[in-house]
C-alpha positions in Angstrom: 84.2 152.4 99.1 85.1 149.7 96.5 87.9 147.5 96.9 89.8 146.5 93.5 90.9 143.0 93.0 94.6 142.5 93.7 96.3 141.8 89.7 97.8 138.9 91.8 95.0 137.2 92.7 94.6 135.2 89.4 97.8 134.1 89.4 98.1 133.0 92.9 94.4 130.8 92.5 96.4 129.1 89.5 99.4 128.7 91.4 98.0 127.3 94.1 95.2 124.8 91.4 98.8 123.6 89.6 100.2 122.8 93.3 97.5 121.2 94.5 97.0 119.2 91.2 99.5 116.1 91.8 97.9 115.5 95.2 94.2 114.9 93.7 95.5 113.3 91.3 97.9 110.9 93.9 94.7 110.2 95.9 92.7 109.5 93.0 95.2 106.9 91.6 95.5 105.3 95.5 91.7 105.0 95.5 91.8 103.2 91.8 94.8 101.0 93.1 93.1 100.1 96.5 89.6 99.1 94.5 91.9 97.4 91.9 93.5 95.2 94.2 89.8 94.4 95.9 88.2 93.4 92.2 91.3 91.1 91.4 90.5 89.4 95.0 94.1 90.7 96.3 92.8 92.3 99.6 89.9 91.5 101.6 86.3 94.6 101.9 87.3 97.1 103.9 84.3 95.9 106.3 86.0 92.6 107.0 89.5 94.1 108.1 87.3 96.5 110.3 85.5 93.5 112.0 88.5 92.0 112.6 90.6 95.5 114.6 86.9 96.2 116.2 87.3 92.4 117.7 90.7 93.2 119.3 90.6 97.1 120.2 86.3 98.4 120.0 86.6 101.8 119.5 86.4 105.0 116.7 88.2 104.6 114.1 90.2 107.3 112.6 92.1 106.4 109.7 92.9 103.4 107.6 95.3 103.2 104.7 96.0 100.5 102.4 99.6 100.4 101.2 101.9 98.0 99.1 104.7 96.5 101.5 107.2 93.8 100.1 104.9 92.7 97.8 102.3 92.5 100.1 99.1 94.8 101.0 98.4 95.7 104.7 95.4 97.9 106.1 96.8 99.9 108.7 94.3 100.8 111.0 94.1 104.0 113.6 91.2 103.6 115.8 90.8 105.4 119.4 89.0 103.4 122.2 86.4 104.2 125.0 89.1 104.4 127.5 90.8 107.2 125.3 93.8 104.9 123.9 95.0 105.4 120.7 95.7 101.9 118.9 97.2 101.7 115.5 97.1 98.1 113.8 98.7 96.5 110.7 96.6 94.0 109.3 97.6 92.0 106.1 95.2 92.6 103.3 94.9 89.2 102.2 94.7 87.2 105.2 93.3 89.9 107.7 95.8 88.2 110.1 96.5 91.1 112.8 100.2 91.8 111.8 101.8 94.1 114.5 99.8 96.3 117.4 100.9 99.6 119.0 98.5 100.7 121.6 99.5 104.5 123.0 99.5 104.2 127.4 99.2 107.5 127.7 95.5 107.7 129.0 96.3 104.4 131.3 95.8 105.4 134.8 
């Protein structure tokens, strides 16, 4: 038994290509702003700011963003430890002075 096509399915893959459009296009512009800002010696390597959270809190890390705060760039930094806590940093770009800690107690016995 053959199964025709639904005469929706084109136009839901291009609805769904136009939707997802501005969000490539977001995180491609993010990705050129982060290495613009690392060229024009605005921020420090990505490697640094992780040797310096791996120094205060060892552990996985999970996410990192770079983002453009009152004229400033911070690295915020999500990284889960061997004892299971979850410690998010903010760590200025420039500097890689640790800026504010929140460590999740959760797992703390």
């Amino acid at each position: 038994m053959s199964r025709r096509p639904s005469p929706l399915a084109p136009g839901l893959v291009t609805a769904l290509g136009l939707a997802l459009a501005p969000v490539a296009a977001a995180a491609d512009g993010d990705h050129d702003r982060a290495r613009g800002a690392l060229e024009r010696g605005e921020v420090l390597p990505l490697a640094q700011i992780l040797a310096v959270a791996a120094a205060h809190a060892p552990g996985r890390v999970i996410e990192v963003e770079l983002e453009r705060d009152d004229g400033r760039w911070i690295y915020e930094v999500e990284l889960l430890t061997a004892a299971g806590r979850l410690v998010e940093m903010e760590i200025d770009g420039a500097t890689g002075r640790i800026l504010e800690i929140e460590a999740d107690d959760a797992w703390d016995d």
